[in-house]
N, CA and C atoms as a LAMMPS dump frame, in Angstrom:
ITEM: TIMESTEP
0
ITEM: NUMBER OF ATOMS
156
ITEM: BOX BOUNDS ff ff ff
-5.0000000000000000e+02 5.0000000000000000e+02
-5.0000000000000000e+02 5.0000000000000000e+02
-5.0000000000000000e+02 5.0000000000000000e+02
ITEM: ATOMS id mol type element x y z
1 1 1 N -287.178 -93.408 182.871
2 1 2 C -285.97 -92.833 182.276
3 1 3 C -285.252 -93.874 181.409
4 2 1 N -285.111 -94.975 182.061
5 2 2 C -284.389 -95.995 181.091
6 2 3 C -285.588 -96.476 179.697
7 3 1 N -286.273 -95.996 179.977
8 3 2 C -287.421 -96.464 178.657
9 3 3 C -286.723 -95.297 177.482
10 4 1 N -287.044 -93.883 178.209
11 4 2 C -286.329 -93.181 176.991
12 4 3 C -285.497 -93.479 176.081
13 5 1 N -284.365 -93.94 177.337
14 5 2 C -283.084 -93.887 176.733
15 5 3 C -283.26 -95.334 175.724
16 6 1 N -283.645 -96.206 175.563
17 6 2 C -284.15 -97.156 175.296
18 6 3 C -284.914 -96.765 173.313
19 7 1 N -285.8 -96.245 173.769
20 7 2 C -286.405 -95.575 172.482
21 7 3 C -285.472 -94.911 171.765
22 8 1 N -284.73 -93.958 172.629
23 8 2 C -283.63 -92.899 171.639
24 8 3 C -282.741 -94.373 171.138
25 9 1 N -281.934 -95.101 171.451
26 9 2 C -281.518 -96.276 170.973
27 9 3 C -282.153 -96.559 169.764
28 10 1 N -283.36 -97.359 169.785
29 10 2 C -283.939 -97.922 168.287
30 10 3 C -284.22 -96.747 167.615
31 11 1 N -284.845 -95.3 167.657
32 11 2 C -285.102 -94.766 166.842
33 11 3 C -283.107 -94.274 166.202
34 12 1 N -282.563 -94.253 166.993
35 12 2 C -281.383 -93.989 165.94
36 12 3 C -280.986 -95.269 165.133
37 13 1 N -281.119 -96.62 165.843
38 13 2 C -280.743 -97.572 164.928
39 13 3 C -282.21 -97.779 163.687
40 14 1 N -282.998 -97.294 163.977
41 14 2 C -284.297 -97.14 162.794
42 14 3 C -283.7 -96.314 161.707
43 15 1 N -282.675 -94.906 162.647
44 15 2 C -282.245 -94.451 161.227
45 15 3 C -281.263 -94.663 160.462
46 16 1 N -280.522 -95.65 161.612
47 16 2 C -279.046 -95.812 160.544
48 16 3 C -279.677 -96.967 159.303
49 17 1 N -280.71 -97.72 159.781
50 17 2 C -280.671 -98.798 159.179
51 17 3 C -281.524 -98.132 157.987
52 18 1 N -281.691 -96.765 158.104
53 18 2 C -282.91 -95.806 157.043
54 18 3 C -281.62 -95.964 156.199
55 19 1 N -280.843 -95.345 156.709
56 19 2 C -279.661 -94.729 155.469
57 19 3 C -278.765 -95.727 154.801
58 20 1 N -278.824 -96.962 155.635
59 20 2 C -278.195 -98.152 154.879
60 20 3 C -278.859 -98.468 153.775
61 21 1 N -279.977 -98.363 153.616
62 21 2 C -281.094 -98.817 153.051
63 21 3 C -281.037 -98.069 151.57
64 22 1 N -281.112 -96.423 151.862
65 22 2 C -281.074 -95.473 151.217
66 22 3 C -279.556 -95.172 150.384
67 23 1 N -278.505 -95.846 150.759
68 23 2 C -277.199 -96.293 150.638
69 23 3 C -277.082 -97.1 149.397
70 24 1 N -277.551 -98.598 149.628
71 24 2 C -277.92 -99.587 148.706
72 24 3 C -278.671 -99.41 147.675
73 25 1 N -280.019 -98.431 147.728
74 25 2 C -280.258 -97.889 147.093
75 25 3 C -279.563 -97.097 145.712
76 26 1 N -279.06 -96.432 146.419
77 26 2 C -278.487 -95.452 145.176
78 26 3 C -277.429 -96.446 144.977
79 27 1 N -276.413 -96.816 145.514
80 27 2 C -275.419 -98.155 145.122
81 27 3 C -276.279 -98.878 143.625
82 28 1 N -277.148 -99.555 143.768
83 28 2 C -277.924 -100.055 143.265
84 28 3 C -278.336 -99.792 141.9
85 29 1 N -278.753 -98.425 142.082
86 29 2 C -279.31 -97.562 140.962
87 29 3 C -278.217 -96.854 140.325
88 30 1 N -276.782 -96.579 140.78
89 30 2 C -275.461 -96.093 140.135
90 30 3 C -275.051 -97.67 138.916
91 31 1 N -274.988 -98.563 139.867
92 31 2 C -274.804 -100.139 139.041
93 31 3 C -275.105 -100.041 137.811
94 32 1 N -276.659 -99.901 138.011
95 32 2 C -277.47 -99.832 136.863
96 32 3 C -277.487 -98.823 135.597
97 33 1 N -277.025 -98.451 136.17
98 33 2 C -276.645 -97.084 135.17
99 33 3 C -275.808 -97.179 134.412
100 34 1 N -274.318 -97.351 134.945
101 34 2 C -273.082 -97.754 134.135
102 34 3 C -273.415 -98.705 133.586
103 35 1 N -274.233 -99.964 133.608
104 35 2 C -274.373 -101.135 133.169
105 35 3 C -275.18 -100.821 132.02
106 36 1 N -275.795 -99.821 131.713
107 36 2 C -276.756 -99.427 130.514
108 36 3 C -276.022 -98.665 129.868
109 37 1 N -275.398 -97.726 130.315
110 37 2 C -274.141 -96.701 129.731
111 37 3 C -273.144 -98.137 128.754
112 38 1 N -272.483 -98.834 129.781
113 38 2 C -271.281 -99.805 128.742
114 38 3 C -272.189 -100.756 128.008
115 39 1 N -273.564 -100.985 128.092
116 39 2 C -274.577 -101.209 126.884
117 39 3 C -274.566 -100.916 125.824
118 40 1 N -275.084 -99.561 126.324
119 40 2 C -275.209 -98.349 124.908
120 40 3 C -273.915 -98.665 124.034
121 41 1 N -272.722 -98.237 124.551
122 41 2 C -271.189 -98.276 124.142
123 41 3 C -270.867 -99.358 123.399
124 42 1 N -271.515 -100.365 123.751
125 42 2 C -270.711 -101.802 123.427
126 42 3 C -272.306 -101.926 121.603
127 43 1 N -273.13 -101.261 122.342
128 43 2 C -274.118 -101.164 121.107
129 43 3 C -273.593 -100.359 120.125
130 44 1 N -273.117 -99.393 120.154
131 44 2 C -272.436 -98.096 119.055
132 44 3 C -271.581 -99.057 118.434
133 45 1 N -270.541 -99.285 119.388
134 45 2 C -269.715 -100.115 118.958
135 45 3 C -269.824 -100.777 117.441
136 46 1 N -270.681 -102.436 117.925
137 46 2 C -271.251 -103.001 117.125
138 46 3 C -272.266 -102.117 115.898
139 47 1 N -272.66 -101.071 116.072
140 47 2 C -273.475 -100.627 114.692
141 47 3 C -272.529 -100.331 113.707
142 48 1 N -271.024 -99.4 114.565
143 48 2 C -269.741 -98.963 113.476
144 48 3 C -269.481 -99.974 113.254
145 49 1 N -269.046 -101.289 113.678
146 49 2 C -268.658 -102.411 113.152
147 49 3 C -269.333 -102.774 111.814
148 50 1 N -270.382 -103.156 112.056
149 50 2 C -271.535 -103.159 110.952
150 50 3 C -271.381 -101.844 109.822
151 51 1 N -271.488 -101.017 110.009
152 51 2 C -271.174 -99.963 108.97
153 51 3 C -270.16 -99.882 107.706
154 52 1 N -269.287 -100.254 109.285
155 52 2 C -267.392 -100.112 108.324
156 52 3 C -267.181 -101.797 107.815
């Protein structure tokens, strides 16, 4: 019985540490995004500069 309870233990900390994971993840991949977005922006930018 204490083995169970034991297993149910790590398999929930298996999943929190799933979703931390899966967390950072998208954290990660949102970063990256805006960081290519105020890219782009800061690129437009500079082409109107150049234009005008």
């Amino acid at each position: 019985m204490q083995v169970d309870a034991f297993t149910m233990q790590v398999d929930t900390f298996t999943m929190q540490v799933d979703a931390l994971q899966m967390l950072t993840l998208f954290l990660s991949l949102t970063a990256s995004v805006l960081r290519g977005k105020r890219q782009l922006q800061w690129r437009n930018h500079s082409l109107e500069a150049i234009a005008s």
